[in-house]
KEVEXVO-462977 format. One record per residue (C-alpha): x, y, z. Coordinates in nm, 3 decimals, always signed. Example, Ala and Ser with C-alpha at 12.3 -4.5 7.8 and 13.67 -1.06 7.14 Angstrom:
2
@x=+1.230, y=-0.450, z=+0.780
@x=+1.367, y=-0.106, z=+0.714
//
This chain:
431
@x=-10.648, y=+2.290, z=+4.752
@x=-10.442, y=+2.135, z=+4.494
@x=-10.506, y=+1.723, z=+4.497
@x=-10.168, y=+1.617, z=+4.523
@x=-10.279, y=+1.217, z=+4.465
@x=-10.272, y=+1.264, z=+4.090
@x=-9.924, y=+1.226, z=+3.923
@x=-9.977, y=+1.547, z=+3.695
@x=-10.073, y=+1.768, z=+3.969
@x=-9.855, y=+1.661, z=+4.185
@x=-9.589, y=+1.741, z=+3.951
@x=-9.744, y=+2.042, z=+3.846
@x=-9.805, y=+2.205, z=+4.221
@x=-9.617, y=+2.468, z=+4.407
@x=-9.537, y=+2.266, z=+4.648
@x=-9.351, y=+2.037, z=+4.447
@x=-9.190, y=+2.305, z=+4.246
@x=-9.053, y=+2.439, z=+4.617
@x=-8.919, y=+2.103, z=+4.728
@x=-8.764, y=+2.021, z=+4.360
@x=-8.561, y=+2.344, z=+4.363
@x=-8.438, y=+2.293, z=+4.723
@x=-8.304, y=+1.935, z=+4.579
@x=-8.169, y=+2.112, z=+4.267
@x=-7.989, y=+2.359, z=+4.423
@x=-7.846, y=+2.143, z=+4.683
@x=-7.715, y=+1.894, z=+4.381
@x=-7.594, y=+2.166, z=+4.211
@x=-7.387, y=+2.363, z=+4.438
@x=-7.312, y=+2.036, z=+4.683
@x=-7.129, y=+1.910, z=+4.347
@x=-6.780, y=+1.854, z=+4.451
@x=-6.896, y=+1.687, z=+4.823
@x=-7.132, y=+1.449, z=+4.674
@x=-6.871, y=+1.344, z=+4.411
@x=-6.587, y=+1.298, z=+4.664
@x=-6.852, y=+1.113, z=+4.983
@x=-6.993, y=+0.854, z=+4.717
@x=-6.871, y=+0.873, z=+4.378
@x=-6.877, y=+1.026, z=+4.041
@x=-7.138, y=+0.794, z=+3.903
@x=-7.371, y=+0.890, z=+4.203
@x=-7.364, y=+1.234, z=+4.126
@x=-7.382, y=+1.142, z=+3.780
@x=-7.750, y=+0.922, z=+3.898
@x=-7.838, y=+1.254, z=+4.067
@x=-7.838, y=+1.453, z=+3.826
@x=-7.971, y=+1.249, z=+3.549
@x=-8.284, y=+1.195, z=+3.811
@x=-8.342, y=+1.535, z=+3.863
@x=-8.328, y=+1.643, z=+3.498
@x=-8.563, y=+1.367, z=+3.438
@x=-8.855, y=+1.505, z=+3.705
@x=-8.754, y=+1.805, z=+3.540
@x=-8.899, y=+1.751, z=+3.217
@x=-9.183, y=+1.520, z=+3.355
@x=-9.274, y=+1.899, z=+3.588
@x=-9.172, y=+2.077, z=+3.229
@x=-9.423, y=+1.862, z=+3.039
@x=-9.689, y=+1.870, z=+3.341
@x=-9.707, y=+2.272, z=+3.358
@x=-9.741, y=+2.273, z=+2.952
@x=-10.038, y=+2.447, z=+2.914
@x=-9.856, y=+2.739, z=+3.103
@x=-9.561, y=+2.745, z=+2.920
@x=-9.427, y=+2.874, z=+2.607
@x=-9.251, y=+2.685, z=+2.363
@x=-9.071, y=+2.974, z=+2.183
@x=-8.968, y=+3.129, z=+2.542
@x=-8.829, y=+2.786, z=+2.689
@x=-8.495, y=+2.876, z=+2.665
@x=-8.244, y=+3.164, z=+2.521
@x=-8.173, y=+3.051, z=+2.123
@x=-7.805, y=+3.130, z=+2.226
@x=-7.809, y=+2.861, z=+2.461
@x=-7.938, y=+2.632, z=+2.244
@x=-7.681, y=+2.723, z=+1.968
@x=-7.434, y=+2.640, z=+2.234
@x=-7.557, y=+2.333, z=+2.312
@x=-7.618, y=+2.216, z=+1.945
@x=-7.222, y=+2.298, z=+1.860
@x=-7.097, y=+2.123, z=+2.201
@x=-7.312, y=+1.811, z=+2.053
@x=-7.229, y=+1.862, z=+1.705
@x=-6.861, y=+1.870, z=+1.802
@x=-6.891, y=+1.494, z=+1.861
@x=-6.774, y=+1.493, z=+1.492
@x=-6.417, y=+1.616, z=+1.533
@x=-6.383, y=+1.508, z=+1.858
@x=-6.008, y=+1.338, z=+1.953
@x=-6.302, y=+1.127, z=+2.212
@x=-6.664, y=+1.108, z=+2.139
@x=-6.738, y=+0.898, z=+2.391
@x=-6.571, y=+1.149, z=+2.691
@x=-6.736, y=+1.449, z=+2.449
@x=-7.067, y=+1.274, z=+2.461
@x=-7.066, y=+1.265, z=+2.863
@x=-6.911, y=+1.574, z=+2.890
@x=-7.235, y=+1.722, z=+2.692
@x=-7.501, y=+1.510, z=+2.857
@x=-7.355, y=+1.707, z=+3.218
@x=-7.379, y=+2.057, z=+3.017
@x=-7.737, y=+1.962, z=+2.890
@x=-7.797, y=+1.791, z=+3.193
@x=-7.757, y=+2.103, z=+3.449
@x=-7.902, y=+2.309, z=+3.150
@x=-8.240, y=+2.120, z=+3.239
@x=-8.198, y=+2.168, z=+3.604
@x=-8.181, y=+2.540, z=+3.538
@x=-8.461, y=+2.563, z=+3.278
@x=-8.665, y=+2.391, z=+3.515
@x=-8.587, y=+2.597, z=+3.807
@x=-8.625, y=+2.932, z=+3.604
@x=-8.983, y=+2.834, z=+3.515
@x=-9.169, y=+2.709, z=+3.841
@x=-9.038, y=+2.963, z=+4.034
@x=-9.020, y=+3.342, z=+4.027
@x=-8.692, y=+3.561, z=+4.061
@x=-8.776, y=+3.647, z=+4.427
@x=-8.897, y=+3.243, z=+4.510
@x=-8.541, y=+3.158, z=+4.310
@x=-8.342, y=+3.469, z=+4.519
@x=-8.545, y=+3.286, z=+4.879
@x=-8.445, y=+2.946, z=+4.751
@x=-8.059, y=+2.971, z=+4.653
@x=-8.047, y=+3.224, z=+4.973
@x=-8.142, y=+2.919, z=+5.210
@x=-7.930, y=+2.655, z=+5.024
@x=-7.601, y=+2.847, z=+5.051
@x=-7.657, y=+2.962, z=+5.397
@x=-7.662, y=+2.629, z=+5.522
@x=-7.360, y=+2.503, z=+5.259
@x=-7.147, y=+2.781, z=+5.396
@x=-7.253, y=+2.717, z=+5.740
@x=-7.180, y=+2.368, z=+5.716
@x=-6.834, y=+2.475, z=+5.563
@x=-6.756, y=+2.702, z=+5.846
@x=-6.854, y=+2.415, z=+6.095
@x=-6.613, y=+2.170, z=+5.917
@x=-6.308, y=+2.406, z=+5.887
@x=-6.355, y=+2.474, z=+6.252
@x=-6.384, y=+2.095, z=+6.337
@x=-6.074, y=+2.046, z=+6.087
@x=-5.838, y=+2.380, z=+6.183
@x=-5.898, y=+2.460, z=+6.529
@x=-6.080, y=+2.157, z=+6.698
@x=-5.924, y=+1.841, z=+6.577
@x=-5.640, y=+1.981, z=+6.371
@x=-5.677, y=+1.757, z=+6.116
@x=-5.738, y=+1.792, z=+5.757
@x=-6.019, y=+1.605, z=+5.626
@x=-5.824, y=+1.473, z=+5.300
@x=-6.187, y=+1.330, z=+5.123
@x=-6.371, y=+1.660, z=+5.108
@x=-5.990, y=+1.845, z=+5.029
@x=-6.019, y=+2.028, z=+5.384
@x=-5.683, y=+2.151, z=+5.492
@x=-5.763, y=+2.271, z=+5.790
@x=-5.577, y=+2.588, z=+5.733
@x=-5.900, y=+2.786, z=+5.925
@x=-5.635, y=+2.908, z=+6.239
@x=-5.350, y=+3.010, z=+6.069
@x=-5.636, y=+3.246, z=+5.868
@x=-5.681, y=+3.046, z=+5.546
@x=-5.690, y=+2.966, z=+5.240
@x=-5.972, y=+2.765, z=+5.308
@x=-6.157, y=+2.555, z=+5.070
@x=-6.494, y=+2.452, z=+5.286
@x=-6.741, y=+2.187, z=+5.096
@x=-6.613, y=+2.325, z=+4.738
@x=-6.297, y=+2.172, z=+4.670
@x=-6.092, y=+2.507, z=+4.609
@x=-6.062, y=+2.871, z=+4.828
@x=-6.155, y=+3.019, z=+4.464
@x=-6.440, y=+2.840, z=+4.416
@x=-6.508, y=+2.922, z=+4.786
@x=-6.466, y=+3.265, z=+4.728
@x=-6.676, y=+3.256, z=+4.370
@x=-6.959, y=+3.090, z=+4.579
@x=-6.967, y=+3.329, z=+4.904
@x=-6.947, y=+3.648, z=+4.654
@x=-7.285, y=+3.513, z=+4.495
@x=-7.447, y=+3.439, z=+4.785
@x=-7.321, y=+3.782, z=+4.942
@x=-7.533, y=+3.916, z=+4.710
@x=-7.838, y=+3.709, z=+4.745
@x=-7.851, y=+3.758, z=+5.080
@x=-7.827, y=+4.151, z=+5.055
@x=-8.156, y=+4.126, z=+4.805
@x=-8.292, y=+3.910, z=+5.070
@x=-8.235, y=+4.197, z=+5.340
@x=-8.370, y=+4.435, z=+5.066
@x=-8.675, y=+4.281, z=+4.986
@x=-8.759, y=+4.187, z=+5.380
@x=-8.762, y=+3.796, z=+5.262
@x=-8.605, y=+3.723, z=+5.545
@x=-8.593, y=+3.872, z=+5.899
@x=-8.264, y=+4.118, z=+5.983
@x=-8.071, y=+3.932, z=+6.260
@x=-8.072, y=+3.651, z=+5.959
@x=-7.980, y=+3.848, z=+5.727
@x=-7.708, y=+4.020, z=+5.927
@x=-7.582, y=+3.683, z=+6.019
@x=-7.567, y=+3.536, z=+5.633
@x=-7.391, y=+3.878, z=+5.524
@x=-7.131, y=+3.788, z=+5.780
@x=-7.124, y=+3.456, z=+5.752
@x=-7.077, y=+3.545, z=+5.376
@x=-6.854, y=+3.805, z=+5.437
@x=-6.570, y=+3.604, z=+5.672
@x=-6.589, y=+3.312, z=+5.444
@x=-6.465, y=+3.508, z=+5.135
@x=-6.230, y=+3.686, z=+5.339
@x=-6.043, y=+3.352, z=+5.498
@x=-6.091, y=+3.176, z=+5.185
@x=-5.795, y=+3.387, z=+5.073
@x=-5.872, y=+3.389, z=+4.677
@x=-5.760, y=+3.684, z=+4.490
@x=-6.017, y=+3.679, z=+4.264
@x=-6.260, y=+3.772, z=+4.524
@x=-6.107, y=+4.144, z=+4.519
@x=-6.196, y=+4.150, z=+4.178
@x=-6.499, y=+4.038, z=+4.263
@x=-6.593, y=+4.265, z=+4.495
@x=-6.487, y=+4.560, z=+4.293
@x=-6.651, y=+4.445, z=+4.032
@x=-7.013, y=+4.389, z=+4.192
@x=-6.951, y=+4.693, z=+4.383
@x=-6.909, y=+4.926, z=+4.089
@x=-7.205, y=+4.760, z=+3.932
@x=-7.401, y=+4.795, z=+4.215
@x=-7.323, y=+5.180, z=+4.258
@x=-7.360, y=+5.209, z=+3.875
@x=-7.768, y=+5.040, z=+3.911
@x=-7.788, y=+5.258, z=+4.226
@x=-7.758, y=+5.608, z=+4.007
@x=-7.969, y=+5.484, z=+3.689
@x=-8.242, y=+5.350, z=+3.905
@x=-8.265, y=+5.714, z=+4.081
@x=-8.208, y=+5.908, z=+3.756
@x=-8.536, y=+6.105, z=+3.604
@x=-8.680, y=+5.850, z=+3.296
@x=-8.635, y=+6.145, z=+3.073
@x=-8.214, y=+6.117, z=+3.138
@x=-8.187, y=+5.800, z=+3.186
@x=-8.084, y=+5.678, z=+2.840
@x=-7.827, y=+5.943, z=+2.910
@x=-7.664, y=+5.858, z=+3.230
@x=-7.699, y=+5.466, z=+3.055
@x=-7.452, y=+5.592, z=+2.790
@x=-7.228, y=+5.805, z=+3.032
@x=-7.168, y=+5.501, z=+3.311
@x=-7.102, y=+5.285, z=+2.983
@x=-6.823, y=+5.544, z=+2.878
@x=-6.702, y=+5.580, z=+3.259
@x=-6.671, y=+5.174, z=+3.231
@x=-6.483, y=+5.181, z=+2.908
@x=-6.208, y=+5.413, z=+3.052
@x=-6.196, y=+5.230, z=+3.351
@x=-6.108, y=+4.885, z=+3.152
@x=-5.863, y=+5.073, z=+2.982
@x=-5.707, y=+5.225, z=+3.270
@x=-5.721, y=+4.882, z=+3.457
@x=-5.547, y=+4.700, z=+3.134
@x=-5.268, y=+4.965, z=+3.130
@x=-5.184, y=+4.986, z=+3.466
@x=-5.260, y=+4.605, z=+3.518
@x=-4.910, y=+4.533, z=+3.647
@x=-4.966, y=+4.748, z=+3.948
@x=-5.285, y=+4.577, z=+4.024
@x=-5.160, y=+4.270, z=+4.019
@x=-4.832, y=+4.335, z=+4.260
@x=-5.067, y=+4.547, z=+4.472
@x=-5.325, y=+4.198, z=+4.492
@x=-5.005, y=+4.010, z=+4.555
@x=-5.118, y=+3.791, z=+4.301
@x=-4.794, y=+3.773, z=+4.075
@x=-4.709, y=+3.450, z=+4.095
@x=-5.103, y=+3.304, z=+4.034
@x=-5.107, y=+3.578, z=+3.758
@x=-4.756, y=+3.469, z=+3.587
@x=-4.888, y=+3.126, z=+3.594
@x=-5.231, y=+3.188, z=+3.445
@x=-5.026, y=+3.391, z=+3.155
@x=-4.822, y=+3.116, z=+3.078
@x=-5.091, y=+2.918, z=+3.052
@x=-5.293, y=+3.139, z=+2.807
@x=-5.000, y=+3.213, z=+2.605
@x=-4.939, y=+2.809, z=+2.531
@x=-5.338, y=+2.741, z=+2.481
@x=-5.343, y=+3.031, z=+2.236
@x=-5.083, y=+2.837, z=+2.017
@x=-5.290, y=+2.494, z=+2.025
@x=-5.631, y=+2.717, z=+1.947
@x=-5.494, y=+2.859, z=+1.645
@x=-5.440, y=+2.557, z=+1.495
@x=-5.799, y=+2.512, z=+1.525
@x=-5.934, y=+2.846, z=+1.546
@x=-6.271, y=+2.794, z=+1.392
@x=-6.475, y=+2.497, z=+1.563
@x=-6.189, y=+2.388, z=+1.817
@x=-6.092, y=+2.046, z=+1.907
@x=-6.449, y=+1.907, z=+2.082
@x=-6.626, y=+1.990, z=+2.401
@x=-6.488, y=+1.855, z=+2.692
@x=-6.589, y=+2.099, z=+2.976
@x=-6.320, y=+1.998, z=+3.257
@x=-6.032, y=+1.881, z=+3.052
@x=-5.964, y=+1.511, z=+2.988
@x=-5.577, y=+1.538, z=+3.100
@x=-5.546, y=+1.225, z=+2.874
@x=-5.669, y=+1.372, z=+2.577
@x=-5.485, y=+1.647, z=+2.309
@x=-5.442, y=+1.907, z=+2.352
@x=-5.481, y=+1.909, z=+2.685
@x=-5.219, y=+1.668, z=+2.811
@x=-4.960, y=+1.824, z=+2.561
@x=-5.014, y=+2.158, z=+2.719
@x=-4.978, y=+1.999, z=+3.083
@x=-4.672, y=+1.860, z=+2.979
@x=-4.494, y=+2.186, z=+2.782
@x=-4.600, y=+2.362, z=+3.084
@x=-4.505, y=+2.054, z=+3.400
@x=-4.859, y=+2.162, z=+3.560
@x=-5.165, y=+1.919, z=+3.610
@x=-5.424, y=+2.210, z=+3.517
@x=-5.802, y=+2.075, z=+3.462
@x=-5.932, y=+2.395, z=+3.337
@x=-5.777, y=+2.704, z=+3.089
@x=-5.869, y=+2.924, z=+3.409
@x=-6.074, y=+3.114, z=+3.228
@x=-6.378, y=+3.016, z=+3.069
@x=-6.357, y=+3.223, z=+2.729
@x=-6.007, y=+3.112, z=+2.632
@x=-6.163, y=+2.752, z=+2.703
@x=-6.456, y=+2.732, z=+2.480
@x=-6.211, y=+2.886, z=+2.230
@x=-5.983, y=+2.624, z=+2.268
@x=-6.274, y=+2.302, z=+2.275
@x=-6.516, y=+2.478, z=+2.028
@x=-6.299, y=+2.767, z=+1.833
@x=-6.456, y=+3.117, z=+1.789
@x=-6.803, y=+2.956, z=+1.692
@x=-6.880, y=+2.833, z=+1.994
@x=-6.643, y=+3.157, z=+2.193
@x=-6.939, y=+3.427, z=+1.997
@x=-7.217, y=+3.188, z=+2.137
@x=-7.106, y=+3.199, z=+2.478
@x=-7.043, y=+3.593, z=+2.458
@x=-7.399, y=+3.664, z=+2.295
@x=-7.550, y=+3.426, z=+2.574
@x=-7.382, y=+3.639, z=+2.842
@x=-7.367, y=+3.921, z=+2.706
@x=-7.775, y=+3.961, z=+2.576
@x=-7.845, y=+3.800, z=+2.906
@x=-7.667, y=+4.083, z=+3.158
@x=-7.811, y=+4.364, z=+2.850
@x=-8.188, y=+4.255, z=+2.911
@x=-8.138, y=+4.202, z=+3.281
@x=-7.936, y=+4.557, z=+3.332
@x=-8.255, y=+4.688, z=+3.139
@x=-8.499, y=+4.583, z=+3.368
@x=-8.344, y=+4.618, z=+3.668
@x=-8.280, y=+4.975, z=+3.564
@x=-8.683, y=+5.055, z=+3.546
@x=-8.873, y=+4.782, z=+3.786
@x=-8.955, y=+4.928, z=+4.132
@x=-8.814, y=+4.597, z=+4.325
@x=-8.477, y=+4.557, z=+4.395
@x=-8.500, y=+4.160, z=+4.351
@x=-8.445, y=+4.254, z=+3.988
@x=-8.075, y=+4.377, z=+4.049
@x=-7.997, y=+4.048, z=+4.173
@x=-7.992, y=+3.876, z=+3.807
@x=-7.774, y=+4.131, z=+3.663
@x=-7.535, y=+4.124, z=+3.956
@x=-7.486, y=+3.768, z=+3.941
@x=-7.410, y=+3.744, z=+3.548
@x=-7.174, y=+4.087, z=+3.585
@x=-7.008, y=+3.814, z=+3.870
@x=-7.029, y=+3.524, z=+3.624
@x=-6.868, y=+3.762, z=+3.350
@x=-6.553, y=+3.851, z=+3.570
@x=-6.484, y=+3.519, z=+3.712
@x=-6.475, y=+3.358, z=+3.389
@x=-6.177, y=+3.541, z=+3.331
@x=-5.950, y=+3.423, z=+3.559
@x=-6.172, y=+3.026, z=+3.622
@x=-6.346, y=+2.793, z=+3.430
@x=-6.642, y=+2.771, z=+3.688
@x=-6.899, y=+2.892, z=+3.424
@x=-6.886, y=+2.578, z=+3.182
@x=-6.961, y=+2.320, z=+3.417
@x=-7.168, y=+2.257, z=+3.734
@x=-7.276, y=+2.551, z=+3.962
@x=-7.116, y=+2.809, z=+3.759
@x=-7.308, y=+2.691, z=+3.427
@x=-7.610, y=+2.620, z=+3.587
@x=-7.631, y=+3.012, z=+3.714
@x=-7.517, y=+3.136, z=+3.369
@x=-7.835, y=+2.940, z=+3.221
@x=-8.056, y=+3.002, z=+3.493
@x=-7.980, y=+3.430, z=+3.501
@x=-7.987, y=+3.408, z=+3.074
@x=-8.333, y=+3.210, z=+3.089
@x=-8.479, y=+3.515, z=+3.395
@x=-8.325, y=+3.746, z=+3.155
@x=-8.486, y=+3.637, z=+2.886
@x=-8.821, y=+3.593, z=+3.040
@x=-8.909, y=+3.971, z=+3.077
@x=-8.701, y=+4.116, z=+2.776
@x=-8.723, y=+3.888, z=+2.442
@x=-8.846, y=+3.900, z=+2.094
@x=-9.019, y=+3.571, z=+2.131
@x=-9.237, y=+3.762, z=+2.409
@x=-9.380, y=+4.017, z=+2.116
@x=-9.452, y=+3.677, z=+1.935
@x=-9.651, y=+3.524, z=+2.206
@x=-9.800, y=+3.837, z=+2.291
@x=-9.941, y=+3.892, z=+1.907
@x=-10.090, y=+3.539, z=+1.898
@x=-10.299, y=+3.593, z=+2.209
@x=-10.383, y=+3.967, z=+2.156
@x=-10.217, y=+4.076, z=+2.511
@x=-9.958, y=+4.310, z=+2.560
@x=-9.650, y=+4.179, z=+2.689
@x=-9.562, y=+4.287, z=+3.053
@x=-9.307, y=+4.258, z=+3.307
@x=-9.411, y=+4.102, z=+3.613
@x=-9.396, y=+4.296, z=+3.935
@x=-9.325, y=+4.146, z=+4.312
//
């Protein structure tokens, strides 16, 4: 039995690891309430706090841990240009505070990634969202149908009746919609891997289910194609002989490249058949006009600002060419090449990108189907970020870091490294 009176064991116990992710994850993805219920510099304390224990639970479990394999060097590249941006900054005091929050959730992640397990991570972020997204449901009924009355401080319409768009405890139907798709398929691997029992798991693919579907985003069709064609894709290389594996690998990859193209040349179809014109038209003006302020820049940007400081160039200017009151690019690559120029836009592409590669990899060979779910989640990551920002800040960053560092844990050159100074083949870890 561990003796939870010392400091260091306390902080370097299971128990404590369990009850600091719960807090993380209900930080991280409880963002936008805790921001608009108290106030920015309370979440601000939160988070600060829990990165602190972090490291203190980091620096406790030390003798277990790997320096070389703390976190993905792509992330750190990332983080170093975001800081180092401070330079050319039009604000280094809003680019400073817009960094700490990157580095900030960063932590949170790292943390997270090492005390627990994929399948303790899967159990934890399973339980969090099912209660967010029941609490969401129980507040859109209270708002739509009960009181009708829209609850103006947590940006609840009350629009649940008339079948949507609602926004629940996220602040926007797309981030609704970005958060119910995840947890959609968290809870599947939880039905998979028996974590939980069925007539729960039935109830949070439901729950999961009507949420997305009312929240009335049109990015969740993409979604759902998306991690639907992935899944089916994982489905056929997991069941194909080892011998033609590599094989079918390079045959789905072709089948994917044709579909892209397809998709990009019929694009105009999609869109009027996803009724999503008008949010598409908008989105291209808004490309088209950030495209002319990034070339100006096109190397290290103008400085990292995450959510965009609507005071600051060349945000505002944009804002005001186009008479809209955007706080993102809606989409995350265009942003990072805006705020740190194609420097920091490679970064973020070999971060995702080597992260969903080594993840796809494993998933491909492990027996347990927990393994899909970290591939699944940065193939959602990868397609939101094309039409929202979520992956650069809060939730949506912290998953990104979180899937790179699992990703990274059972597929990295820094593994061979550890493995040749203590003599021990390096293996992947089975559930």
């Amino acid at each position: 039995m561990t003796d939870l009176r010392h400091p260091v064991r306390l902080l370097a116990s299971a128990e404590f690891a369990r009850a600091y992710t719960i807090a993380v994850l209900i930080a991280v993805f409880g963002t936008f309430a805790i921001e608009r219920l108290s106030s920015r510099l309370t979440l601000a304390t939160v988070i600060v706090v829990l990165a602190l224990i972090g490291v203190a639970v980091l620096f406790a479990r030390r003798e277990e841990l790997s320096l070389l394999r703390l976190a993905p060097t792509s992330l750190l590249g990332f983080l170093a240009l975001a800081l180092l941006s401070v330079v050319w900054t039009t604000d280094r005091s809003e680019t400073l505070t817009s960094w700490a929050a990157l580095a900030g959730y960063a932590v949170l992640a790292i943390t997270v990634g090492h005390v627990r397990d994929t399948l303790q991570t899967v159990r934890a972020i399973g339980d969090t969202l099912r209660w967010m997204l029941m609490v969401s449901l129980a507040l859109e009924v209270l708002s739509g149908i009960l009181l009708d009355v829209p609850f103006e401080r947590l940006g609840i319409e009350g629009n649940l009746a008339a079948g949507g768009p609602v926004q629940g405890i996220f602040g926007t139907r797309n981030m609704l919609g970005f958060i119910a798709v995840i947890a959609l398929i968290t809870f599947v691997i939880e039905w998979r891997t028996q974590s939980v029992s069925t007539p729960v798991a039935v109830g949070s693919v439901a729950l999961g289910a009507f949420l997305a579907l009312v929240s009335a985003s049109p990015t969740v069709v993409v979604l759902a194609a998306g991690v639907g064609v992935t899944t089916l894709a994982l489905m056929i290389v997991r069941h194909a002989p080892a011998e033609r594996r590599n094989m079918v690998q390079w045959a789905l990859g072709a089948v994917v490249l044709i579909g892209l193209i397809a998709a990009f040349v019929r694009r105009h179809q999609i869109i009027q058949m996803l009724d999503a014109g008008s949010d598409f038209s908008m989105r291209a003006d808004l490309w088209n006009t950030l495209l002319d302020f990034a070339l100006q820049n096109p190397v290290l940007g103008y400085g990292w600002f995450g959510g965009w400081a609507r005071a600051e160039f060349p945000f505002n200017p944009i804002n005001v060419l186009l008479s809209q009151q955007h706080q993102s690019a809606l989409n995350a690559y265009f942003d990072v090449l805006l705020q740190l120029g194609w420097v920091g836009l490679l970064l973020f592409l070999v971060l995702g990108g080597v992260a969903i590669i080594r993840s796809w990899l494993v998933a491909s060979v492990r027996r347990s189907v927990v393994y899909a779910w970290t591939p699944l989640v940065l193939v959602t990551l990868a397609i939101d970020s094309m039409f929202e920002s979520f992956t650069l800040v809060g939730a949506g960053w912290f998953m990104l870091v979180l899937c790179a560092l699992r990703a990274g844990q059972t597929r990295s050159w820094r593994e061979n490294i550890d493995a040749a100074h203590t003599g021990t083949m390096p293996t992947l870890p089975v559930h």
